[in-house]
KOLGU-4560 file (N, C-alpha, C; in nm, 3 decimals, padded with zeros to 5 digits):
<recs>
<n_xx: 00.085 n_yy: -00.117 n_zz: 00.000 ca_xx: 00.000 ca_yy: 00.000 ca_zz: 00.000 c_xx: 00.090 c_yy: 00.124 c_zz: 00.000 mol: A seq: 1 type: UNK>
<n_xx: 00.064 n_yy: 00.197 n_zz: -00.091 ca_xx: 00.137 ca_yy: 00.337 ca_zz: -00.082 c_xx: 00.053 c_yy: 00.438 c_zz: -00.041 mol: A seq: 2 type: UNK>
<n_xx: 00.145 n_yy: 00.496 n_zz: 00.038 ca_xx: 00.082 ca_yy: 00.627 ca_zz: 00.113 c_xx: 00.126 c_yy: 00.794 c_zz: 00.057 mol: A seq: 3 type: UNK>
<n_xx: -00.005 n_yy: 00.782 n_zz: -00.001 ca_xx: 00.004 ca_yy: 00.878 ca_zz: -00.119 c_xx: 00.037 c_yy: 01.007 c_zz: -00.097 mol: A seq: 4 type: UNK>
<n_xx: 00.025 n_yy: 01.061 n_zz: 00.059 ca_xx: 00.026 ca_yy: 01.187 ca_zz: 00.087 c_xx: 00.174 c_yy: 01.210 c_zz: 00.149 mol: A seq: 5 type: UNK>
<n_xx: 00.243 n_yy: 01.079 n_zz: 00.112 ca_xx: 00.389 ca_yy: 01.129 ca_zz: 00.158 c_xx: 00.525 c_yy: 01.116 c_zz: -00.010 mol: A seq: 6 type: UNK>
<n_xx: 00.372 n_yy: 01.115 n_zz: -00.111 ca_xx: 00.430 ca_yy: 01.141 ca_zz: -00.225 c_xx: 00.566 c_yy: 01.302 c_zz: -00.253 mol: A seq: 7 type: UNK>
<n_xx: 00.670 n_yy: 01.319 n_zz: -00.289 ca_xx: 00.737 ca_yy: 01.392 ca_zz: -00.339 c_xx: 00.815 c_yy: 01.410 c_zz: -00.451 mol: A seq: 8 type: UNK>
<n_xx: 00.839 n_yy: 01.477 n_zz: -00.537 ca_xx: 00.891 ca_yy: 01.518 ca_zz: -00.649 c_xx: 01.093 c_yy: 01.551 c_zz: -00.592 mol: A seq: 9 type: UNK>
<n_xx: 01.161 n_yy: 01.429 n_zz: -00.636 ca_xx: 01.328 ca_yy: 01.467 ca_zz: -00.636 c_xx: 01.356 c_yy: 01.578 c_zz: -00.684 mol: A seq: 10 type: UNK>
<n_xx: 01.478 n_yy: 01.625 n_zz: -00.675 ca_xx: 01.566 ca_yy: 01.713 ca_zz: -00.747 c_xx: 01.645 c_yy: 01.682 c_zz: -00.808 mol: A seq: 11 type: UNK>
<n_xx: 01.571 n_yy: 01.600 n_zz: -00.918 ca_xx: 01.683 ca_yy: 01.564 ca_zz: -01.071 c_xx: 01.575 c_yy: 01.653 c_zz: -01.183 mol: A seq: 12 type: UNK>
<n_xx: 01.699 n_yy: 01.641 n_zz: -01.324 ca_xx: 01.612 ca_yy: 01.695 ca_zz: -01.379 c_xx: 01.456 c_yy: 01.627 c_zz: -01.478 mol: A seq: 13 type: UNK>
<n_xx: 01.434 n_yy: 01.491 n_zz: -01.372 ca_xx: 01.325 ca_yy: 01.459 ca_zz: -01.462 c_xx: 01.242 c_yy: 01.483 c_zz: -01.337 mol: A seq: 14 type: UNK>
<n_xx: 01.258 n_yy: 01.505 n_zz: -01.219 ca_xx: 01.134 ca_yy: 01.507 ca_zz: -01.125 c_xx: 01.073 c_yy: 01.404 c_zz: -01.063 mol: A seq: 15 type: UNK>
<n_xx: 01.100 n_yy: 01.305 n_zz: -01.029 ca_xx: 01.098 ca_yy: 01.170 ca_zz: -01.018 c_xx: 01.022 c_yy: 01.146 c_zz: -00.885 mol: A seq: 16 type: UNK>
<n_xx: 00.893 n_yy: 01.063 n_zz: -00.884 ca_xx: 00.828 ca_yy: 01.105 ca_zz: -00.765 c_xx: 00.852 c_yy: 00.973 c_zz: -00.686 mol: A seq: 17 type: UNK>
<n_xx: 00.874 n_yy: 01.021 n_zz: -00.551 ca_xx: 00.911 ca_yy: 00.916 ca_zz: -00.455 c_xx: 00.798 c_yy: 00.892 c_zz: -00.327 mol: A seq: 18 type: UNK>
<n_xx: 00.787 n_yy: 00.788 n_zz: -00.296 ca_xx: 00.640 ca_yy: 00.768 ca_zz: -00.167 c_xx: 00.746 c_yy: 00.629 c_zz: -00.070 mol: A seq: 19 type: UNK>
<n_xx: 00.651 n_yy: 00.693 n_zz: 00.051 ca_xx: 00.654 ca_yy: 00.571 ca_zz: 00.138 c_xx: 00.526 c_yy: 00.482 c_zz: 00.134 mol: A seq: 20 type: UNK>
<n_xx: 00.554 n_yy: 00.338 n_zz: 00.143 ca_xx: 00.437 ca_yy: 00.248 ca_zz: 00.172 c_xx: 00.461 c_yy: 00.186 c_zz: 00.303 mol: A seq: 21 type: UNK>
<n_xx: 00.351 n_yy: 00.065 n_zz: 00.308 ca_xx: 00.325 ca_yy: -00.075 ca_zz: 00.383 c_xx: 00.297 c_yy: -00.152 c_zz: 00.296 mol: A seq: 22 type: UNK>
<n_xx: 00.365 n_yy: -00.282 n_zz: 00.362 ca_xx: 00.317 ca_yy: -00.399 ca_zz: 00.355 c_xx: 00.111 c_yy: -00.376 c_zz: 00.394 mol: A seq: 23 type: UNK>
<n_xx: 00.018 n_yy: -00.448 n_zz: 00.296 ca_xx: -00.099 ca_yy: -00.470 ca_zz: 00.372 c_xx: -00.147 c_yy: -00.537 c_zz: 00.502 mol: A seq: 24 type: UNK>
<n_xx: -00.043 n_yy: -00.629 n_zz: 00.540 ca_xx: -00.068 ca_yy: -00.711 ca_zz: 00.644 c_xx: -00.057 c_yy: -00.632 c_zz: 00.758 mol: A seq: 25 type: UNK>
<n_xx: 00.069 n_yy: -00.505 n_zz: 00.716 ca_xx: 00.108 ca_yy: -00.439 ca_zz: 00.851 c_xx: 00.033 c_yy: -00.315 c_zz: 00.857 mol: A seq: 26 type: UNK>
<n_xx: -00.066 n_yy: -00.286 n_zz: 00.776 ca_xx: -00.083 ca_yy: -00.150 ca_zz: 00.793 c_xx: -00.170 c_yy: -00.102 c_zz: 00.892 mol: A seq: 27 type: UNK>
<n_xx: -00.166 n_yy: -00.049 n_zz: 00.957 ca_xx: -00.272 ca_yy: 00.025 ca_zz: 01.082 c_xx: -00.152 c_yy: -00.001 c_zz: 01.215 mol: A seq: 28 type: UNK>
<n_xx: -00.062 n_yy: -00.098 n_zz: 01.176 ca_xx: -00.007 ca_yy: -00.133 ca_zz: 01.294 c_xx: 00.093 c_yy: 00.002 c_zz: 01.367 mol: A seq: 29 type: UNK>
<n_xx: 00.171 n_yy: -00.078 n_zz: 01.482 ca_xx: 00.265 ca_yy: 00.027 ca_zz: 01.537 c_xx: 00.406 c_yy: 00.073 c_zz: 01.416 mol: A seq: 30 type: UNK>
<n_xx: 00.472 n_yy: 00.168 n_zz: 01.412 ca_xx: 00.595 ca_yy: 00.169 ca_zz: 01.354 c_xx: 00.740 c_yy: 00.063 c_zz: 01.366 mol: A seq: 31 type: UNK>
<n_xx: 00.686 n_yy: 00.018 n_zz: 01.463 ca_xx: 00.858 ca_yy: -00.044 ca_zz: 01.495 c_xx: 00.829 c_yy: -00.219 c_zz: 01.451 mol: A seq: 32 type: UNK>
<n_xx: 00.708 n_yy: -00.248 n_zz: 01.354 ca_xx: 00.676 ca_yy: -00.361 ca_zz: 01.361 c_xx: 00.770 c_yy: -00.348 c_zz: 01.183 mol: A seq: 33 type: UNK>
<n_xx: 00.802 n_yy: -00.232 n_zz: 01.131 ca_xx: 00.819 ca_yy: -00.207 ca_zz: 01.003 c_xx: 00.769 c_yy: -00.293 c_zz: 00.907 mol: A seq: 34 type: UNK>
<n_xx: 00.821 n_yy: -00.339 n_zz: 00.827 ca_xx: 00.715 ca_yy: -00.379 ca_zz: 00.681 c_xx: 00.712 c_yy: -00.252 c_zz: 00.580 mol: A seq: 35 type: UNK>
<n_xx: 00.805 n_yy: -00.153 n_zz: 00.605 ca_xx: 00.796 ca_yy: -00.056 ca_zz: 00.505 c_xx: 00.821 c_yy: -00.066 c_zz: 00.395 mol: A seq: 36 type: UNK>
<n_xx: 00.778 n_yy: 00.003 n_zz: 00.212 ca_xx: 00.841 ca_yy: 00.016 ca_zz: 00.095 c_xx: 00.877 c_yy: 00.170 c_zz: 00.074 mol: A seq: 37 type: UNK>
<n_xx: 01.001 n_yy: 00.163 n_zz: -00.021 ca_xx: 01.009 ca_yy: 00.317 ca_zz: -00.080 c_xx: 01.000 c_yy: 00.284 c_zz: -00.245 mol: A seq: 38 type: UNK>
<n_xx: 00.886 n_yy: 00.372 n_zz: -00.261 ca_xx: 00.805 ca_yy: 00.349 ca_zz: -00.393 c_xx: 00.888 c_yy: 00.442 c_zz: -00.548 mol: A seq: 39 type: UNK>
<n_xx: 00.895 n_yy: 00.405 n_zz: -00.622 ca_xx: 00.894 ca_yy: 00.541 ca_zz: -00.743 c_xx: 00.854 c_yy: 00.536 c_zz: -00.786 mol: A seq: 40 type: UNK>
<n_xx: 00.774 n_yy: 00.625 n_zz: -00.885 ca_xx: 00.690 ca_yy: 00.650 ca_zz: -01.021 c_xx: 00.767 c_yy: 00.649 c_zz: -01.118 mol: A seq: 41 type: UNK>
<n_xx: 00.713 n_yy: 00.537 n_zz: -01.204 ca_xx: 00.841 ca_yy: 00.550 ca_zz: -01.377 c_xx: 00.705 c_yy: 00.565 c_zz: -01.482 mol: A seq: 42 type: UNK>
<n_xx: 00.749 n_yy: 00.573 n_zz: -01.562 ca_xx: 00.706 ca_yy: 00.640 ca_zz: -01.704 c_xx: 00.671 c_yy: 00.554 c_zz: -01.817 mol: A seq: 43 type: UNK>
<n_xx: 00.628 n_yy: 00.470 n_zz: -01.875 ca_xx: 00.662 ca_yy: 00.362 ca_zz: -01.933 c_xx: 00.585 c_yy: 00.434 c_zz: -02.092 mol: A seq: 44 type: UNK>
<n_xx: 00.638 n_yy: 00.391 n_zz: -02.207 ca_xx: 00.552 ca_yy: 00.413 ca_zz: -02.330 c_xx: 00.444 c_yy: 00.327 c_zz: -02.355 mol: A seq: 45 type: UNK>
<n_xx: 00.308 n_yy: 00.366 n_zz: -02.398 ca_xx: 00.186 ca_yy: 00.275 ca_zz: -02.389 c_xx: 00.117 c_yy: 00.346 c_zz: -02.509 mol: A seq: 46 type: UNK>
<n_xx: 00.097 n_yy: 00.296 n_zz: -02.616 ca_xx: 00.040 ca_yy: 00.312 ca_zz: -02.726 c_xx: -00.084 c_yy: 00.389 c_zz: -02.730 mol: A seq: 47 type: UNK>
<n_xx: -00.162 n_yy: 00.268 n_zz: -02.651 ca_xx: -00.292 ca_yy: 00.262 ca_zz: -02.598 c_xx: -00.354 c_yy: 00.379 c_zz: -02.493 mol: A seq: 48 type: UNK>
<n_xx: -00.259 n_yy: 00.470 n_zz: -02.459 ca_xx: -00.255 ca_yy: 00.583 ca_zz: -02.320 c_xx: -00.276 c_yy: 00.739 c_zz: -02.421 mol: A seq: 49 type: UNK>
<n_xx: -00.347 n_yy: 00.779 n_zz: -02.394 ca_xx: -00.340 ca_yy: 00.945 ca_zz: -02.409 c_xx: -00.216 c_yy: 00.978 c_zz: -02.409 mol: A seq: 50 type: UNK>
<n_xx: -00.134 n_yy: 01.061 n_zz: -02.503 ca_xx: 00.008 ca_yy: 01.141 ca_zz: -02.456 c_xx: 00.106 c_yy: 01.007 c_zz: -02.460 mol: A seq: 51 type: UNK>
<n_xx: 00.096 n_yy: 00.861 n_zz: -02.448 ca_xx: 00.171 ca_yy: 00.831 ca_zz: -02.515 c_xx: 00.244 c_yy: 00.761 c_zz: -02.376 mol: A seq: 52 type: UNK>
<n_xx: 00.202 n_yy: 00.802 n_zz: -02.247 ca_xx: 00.289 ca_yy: 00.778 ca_zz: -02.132 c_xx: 00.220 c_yy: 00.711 c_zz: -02.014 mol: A seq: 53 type: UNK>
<n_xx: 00.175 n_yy: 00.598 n_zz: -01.982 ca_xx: 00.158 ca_yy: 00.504 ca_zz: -01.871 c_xx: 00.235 c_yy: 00.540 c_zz: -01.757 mol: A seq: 54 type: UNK>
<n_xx: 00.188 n_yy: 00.545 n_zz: -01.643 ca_xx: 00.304 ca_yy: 00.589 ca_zz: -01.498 c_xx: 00.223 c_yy: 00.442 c_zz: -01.413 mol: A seq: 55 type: UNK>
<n_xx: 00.335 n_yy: 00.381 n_zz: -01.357 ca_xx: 00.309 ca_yy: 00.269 ca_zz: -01.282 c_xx: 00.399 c_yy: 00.324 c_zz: -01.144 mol: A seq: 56 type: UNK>
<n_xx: 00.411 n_yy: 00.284 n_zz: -01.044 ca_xx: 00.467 ca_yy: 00.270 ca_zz: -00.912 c_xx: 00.560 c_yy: 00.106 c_zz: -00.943 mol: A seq: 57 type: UNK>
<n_xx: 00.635 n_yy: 00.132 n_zz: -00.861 ca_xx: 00.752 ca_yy: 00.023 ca_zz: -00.866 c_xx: 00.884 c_yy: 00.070 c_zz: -00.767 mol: A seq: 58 type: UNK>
<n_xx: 00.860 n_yy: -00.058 n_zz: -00.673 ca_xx: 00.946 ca_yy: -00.023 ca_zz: -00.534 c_xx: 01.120 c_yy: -00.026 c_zz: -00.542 mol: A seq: 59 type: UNK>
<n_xx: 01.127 n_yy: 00.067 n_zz: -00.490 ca_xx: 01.254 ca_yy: 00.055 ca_zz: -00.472 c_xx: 01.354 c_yy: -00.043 c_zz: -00.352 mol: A seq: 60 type: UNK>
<n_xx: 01.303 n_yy: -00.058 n_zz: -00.258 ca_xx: 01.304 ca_yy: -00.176 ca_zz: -00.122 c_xx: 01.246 c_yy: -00.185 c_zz: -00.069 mol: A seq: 61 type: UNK>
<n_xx: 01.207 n_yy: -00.283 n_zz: -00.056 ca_xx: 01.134 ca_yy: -00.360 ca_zz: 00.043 c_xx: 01.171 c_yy: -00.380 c_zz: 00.206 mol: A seq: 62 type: UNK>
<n_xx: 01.084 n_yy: -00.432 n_zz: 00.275 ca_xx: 01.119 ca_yy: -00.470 ca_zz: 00.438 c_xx: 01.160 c_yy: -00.391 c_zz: 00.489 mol: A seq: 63 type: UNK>
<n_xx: 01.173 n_yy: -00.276 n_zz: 00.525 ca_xx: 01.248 ca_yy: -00.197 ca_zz: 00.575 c_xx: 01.193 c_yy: -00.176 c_zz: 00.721 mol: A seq: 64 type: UNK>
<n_xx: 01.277 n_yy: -00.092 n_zz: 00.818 ca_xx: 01.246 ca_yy: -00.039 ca_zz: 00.944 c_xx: 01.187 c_yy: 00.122 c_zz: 00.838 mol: A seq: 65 type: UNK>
<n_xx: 01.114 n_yy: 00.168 n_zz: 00.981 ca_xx: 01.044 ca_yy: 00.301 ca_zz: 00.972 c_xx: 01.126 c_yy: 00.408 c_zz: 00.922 mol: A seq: 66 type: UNK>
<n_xx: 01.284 n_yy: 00.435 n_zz: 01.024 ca_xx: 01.353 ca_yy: 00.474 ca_zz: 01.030 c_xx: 01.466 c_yy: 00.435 c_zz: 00.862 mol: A seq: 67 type: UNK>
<n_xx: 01.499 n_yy: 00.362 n_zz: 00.858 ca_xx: 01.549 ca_yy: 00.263 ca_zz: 00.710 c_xx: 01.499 c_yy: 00.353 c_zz: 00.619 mol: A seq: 68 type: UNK>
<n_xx: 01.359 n_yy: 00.365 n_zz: 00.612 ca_xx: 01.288 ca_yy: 00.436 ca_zz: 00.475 c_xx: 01.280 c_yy: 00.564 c_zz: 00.459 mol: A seq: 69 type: UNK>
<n_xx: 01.237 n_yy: 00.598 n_zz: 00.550 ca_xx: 01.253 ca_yy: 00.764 ca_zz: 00.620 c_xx: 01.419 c_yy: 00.808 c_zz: 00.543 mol: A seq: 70 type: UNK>
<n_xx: 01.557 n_yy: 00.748 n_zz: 00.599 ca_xx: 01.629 ca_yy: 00.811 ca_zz: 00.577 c_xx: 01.657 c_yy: 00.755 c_zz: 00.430 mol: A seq: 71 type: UNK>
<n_xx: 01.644 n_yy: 00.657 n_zz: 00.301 ca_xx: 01.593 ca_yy: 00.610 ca_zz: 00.216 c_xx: 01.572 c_yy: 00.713 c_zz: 00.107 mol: A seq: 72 type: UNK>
<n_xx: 01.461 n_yy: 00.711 n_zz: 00.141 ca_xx: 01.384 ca_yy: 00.853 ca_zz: 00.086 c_xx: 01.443 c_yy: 00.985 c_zz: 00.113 mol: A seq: 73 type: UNK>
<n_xx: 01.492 n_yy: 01.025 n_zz: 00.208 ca_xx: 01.538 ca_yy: 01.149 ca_zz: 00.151 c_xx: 01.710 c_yy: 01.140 c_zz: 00.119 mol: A seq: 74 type: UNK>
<n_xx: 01.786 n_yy: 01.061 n_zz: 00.069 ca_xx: 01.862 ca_yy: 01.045 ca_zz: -00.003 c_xx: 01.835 c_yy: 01.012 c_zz: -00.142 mol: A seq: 75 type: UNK>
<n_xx: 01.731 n_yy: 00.977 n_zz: -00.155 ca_xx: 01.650 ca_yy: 00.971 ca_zz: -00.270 c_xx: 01.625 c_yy: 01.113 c_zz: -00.349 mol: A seq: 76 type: UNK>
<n_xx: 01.557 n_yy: 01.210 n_zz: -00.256 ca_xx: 01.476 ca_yy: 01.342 ca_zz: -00.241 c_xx: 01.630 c_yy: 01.400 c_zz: -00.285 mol: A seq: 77 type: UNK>
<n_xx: 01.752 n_yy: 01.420 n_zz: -00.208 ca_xx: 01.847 ca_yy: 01.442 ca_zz: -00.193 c_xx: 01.828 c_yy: 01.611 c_zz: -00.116 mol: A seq: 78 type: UNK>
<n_xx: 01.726 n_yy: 01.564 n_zz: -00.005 ca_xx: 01.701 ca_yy: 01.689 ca_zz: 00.065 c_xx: 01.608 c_yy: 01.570 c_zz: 00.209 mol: A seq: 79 type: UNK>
<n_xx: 01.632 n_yy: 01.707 n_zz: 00.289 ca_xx: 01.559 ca_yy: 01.637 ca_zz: 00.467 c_xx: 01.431 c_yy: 01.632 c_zz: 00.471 mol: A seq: 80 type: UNK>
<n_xx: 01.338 n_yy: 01.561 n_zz: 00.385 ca_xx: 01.185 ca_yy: 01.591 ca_zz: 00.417 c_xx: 01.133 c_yy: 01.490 c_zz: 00.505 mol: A seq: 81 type: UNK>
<n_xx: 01.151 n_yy: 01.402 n_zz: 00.550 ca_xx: 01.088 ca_yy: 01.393 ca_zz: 00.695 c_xx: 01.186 c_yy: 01.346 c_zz: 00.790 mol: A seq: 82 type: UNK>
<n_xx: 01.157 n_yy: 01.355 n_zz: 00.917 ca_xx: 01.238 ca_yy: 01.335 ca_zz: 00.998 c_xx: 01.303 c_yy: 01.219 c_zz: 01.021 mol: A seq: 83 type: UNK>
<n_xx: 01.347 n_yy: 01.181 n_zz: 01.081 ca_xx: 01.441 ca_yy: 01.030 ca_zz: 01.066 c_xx: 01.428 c_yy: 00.972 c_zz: 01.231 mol: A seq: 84 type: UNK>
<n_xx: 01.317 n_yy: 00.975 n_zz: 01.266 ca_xx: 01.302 ca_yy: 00.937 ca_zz: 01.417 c_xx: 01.142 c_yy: 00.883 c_zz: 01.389 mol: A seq: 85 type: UNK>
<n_xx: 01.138 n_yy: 00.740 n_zz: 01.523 ca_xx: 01.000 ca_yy: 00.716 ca_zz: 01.524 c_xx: 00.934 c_yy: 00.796 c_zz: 01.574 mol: A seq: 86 type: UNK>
<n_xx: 00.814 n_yy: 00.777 n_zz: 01.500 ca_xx: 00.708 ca_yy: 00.912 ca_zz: 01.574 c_xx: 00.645 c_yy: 00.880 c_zz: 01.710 mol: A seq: 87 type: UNK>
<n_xx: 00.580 n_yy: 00.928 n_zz: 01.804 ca_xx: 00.542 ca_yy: 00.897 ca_zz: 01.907 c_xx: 00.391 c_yy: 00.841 c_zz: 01.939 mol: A seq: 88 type: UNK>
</recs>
């Protein structure tokens, strides 16, 4: 499951959007049980698509701790957007 509202746009020059997920089994649970993904958006050519461009999600790692993805992602971002501590 990706969690769409922690979607962000990198700083390369294609813009490359990055998300945190869950595993479904784990989701609702506590943080430290992790099961996290760090997601990207790619681009794919599709005939069949308006404009010519299909966007699928496709993970970048799997299993991770909370903390793991958190700092993940913003080496990804190649900037500090969320904090790197469990939340309370």
């Amino acid at each position: 499951m990706i969690y769409k509202h922690t979607a962000r746009k990198g700083k390369d020059k294609n813009e490359t959007v990055y998300a945190i997920g869950r595993a479904e089994r784990l989701h609702g649970q506590q943080p430290e049980e992790g099961g996290y993904i760090v997601w990207v958006r790619r681009a794919n050519y599709s005939g069949t698509v308006t404009g010519g461009l299909a966007y699928t999600w496709r993970y970048v790692k799997k299993d991770l701790g909370y903390v793991e993805a958190v700092k993940l992602i913003n080496k990804r971002l190649k900037r500090k957007e969320f904090i790197e501590k469990l939340p309370k």
